[in-house]
C-alpha positions as CSV (number, residue, x, y, z in Angstrom):
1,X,-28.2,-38.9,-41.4
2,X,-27.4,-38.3,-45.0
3,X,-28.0,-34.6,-46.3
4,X,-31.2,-34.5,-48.7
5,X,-31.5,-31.6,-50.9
6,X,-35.3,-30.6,-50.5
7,X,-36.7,-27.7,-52.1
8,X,-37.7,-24.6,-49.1
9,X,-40.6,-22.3,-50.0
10,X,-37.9,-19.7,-49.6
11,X,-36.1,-20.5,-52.8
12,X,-39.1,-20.9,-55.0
13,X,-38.8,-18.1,-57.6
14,X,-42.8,-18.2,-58.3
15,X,-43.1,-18.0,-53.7
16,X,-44.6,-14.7,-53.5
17,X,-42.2,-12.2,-52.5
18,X,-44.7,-10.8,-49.7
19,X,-44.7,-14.4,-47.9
20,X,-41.0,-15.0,-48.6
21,X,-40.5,-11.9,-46.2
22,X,-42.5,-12.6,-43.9
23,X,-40.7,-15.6,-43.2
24,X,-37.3,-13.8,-43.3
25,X,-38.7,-11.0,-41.1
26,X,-40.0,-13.9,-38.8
27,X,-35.8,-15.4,-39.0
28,X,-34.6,-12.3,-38.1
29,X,-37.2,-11.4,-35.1
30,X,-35.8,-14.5,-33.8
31,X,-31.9,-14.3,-34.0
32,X,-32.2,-11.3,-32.5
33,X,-34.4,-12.0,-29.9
34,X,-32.5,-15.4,-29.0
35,X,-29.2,-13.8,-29.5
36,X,-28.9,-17.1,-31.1
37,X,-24.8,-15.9,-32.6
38,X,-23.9,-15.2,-29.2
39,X,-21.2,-18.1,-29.2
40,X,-20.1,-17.3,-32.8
41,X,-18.7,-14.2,-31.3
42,X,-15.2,-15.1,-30.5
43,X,-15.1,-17.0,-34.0
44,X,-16.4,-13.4,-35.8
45,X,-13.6,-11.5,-33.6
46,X,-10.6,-13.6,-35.0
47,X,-11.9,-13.8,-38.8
48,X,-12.3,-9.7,-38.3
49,X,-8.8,-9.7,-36.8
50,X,-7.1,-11.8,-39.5
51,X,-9.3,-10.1,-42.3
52,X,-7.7,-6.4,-41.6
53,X,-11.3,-4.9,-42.4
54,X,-13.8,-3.4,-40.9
55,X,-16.4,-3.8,-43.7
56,X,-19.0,-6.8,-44.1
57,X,-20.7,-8.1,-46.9
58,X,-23.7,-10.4,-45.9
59,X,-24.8,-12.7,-48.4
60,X,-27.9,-14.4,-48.8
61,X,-28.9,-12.0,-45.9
62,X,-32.5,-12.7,-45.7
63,X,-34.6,-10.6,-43.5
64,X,-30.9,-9.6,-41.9
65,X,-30.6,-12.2,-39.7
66,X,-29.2,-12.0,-36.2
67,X,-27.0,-9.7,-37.3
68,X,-28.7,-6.4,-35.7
69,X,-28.0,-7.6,-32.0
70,X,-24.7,-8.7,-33.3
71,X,-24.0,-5.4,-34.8
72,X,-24.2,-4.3,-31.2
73,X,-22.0,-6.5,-29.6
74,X,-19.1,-5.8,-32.8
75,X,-19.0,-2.3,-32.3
76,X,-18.3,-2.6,-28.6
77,X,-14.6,-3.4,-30.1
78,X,-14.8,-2.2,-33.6
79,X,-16.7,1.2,-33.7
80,X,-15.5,1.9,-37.3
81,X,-17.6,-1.7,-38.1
82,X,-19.8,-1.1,-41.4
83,X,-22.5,-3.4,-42.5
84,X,-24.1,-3.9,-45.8
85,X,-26.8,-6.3,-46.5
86,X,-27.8,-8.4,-49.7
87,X,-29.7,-10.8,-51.0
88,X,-31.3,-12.9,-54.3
89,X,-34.1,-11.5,-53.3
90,X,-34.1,-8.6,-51.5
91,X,-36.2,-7.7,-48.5
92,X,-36.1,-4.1,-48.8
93,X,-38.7,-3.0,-46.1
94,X,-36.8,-5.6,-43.5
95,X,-33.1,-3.9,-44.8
96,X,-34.7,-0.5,-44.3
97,X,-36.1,-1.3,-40.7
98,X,-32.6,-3.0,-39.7
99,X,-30.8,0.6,-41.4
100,X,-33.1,2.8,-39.1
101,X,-31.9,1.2,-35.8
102,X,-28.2,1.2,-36.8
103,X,-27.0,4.0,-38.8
104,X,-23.5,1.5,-39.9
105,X,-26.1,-0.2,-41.7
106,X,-26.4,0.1,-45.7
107,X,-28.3,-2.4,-48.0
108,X,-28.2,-3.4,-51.9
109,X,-31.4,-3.0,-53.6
110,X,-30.0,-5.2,-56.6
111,X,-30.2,-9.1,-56.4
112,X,-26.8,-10.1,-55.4
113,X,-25.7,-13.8,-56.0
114,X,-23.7,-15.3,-53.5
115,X,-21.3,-17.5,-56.0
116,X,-20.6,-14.3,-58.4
117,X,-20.3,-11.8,-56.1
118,X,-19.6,-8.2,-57.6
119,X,-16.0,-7.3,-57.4
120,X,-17.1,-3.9,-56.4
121,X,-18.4,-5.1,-53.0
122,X,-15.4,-5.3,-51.3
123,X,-15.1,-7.1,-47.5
124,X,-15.8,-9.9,-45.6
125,X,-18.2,-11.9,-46.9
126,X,-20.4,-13.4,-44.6
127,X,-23.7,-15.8,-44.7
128,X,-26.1,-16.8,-41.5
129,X,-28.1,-19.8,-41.9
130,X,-28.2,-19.8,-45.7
131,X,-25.3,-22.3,-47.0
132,X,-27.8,-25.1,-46.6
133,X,-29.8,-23.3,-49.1
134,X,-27.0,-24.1,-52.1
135,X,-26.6,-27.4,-53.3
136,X,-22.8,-28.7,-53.1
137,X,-21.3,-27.5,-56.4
138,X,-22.9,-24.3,-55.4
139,X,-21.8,-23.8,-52.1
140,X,-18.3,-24.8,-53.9
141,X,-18.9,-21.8,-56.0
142,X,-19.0,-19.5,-53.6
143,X,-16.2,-20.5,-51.9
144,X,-14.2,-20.2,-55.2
145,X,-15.7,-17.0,-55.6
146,X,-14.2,-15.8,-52.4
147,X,-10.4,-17.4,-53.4
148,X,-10.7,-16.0,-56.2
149,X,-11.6,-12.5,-55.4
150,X,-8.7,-13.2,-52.5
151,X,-12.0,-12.1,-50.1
152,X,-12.4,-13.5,-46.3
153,X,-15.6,-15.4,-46.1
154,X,-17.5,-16.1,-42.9
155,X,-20.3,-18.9,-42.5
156,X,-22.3,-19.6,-39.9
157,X,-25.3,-22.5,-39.6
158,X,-27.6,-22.5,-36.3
159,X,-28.8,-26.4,-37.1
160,X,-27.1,-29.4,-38.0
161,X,-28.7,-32.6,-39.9
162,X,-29.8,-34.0,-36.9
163,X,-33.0,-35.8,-35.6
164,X,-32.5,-33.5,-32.0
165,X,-32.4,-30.3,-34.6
166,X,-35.8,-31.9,-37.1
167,X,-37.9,-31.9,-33.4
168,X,-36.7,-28.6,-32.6
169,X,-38.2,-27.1,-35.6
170,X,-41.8,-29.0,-35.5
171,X,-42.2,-26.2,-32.8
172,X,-41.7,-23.2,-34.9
173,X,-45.1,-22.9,-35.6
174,X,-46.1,-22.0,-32.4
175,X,-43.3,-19.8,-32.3
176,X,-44.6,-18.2,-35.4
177,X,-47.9,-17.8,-33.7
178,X,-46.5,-16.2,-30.4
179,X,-44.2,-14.0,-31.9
180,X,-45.8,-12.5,-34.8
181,X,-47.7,-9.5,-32.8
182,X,-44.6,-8.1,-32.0
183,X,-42.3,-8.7,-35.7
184,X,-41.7,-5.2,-37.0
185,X,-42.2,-3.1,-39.4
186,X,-45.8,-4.3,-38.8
187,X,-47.7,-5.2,-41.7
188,X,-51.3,-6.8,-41.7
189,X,-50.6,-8.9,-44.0
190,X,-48.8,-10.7,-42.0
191,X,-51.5,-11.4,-39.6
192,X,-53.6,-12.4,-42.4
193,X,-51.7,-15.2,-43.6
194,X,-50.4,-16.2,-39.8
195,X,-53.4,-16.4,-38.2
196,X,-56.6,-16.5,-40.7
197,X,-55.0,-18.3,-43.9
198,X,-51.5,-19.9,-41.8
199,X,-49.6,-20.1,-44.9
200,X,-46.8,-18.7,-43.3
201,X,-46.2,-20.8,-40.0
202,X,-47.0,-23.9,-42.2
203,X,-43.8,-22.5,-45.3
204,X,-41.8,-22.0,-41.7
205,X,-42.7,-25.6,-40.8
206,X,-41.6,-27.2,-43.8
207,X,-38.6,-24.7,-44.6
208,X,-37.3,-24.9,-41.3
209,X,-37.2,-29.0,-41.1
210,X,-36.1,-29.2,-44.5
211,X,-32.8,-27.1,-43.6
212,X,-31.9,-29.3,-40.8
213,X,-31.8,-32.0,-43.7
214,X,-29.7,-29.9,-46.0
215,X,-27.2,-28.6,-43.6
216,X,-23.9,-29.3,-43.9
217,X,-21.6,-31.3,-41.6
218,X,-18.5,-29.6,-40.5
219,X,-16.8,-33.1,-42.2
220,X,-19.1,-31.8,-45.1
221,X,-18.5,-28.6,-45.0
222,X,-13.9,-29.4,-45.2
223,X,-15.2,-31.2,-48.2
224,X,-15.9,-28.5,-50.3
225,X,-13.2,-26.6,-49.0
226,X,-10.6,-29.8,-50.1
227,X,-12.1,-29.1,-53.6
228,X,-11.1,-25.5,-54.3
229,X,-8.7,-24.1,-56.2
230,X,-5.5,-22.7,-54.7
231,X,-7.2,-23.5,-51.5
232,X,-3.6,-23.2,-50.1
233,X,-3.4,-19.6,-50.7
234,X,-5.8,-19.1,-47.2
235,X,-5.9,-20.0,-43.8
236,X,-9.4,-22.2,-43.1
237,X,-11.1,-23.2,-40.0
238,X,-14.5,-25.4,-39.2
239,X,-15.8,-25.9,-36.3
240,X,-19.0,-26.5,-34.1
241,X,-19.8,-24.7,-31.0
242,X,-22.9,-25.4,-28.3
243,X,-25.5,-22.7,-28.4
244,X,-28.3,-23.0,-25.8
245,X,-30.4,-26.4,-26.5
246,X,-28.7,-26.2,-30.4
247,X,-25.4,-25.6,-31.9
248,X,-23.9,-23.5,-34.3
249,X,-21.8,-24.5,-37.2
250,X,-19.0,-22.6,-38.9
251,X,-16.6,-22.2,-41.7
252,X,-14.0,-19.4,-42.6
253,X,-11.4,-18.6,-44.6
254,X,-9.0,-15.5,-45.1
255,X,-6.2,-14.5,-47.8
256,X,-2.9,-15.5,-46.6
């Protein structure tokens, strides 16, 4: 299936920013609730290990992703493990909620862009389910950004471009449905557009199927890595693993 670079609501600078976190909430409620990383664990140990740091930078963090029920599961072997959160557009009220159940939590209140990452924010970069969002010479721009900052850089996809991963996601409306009640902080807003005006499960329809389309392949995925400059000067590693029903793609690299 070739990859096909549809717009996602997500993206959209003129997508109110009160639906766009709603969605990411929604993301987040179900990473965590799936423990859909759960595999990528052993992957996140040996980038840690071979990074020397016990810092992460998440990019493109969304709503925060999975990475509150992975937080837990780090600091079973890395206590010292600190977290800060960022985004293009930030979802404060989501980084605020994730800060108040884990005090190793901190979040930027400034957009951050994934391919011209500060030089201040120092760490190992990391990105869940938002590569598919660049287009190719972007996601090759972050990359370079990384080399070029010498910075270890994580990636992790929970689709693939597959007609098994398009069916999955004509169900997460329902899913949007069943799980709103319980998505916190709570807002009624959120209800409002779930349930009496469904804008929201309907953006999660169409964003969700159209990121199975624009994820890339692991083959993909070496590509862009075959294009950097001084590539040579870190150690990189693709893979794909089996997670439940789905699968979980990844991509690392770290300084020699």
């Amino acid at each position: 299936m070739k990859r096909i670079h549809l717009f996602e609501f997500e993206d959209l600078e003129w997508f109110p920013g009160f639906l766009r976190n709603y969605m990411t909430d929604f993301l987040q409620f179900l990473s965590n609730k799936t423990k859909m990383y759960k595999p990528a664990i052993p992957v996140l140990h040996k980038v840690i290990e071979k990074s020397n740091t016990r810092q992460i930078v998440d990019l493109a963090s969304g709503g925060g992703g999975g990475l509150l029920w992975l937080n837990g599961e780090l600091k079973k072997e890395y206590p010292d493990l600190k977290i800060l959160l960022t985004d293009y557009f930030p979802n404060i009220s989501a980084f605020e909620y994730t800060k108040s159940q884990a005090d190793n939590f901190s979040y930027s209140e400034e957009s951050i862009d994934a391919r011209t990452v500060p030089e201040n924010l120092k760490g190992l970069r990391t990105q869940f389910l938002s590569l598919h969002h660049f287009k190719p010479e972007d996601a090759q721009k972050i990359l370079q950004n990384a080399v070029d900052s010498e910075a270890p850089i994580a990636v992790f996809e929970a689709q693939e471009r597959s007609f098994p991963s398009v069916l999955a996601m004509l169900f997460s409306p329902l899913t949007v449905l069943l799980t709103t009640p319980f998505i916190r902080p709570f807002k009624a807003g959120r209800i409002l557009f779930t349930y009496l005006i469904p804008i929201v499960p309907l953006a999660v329809l169409w964003d969700g199927v159209v990121s199975s389309f624009r994820t890339y392949s692991v083959k993909e995925m070496d590509g862009l890595i075959d294009k950097l400059e001084y590539k040579d000067h870190f150690e990189w590693e693709t893979g794909r693993i089996k997670s439940g029903p789905g699968v979980i793609l990844y991509l690392f690299g770290t300084p020699k």
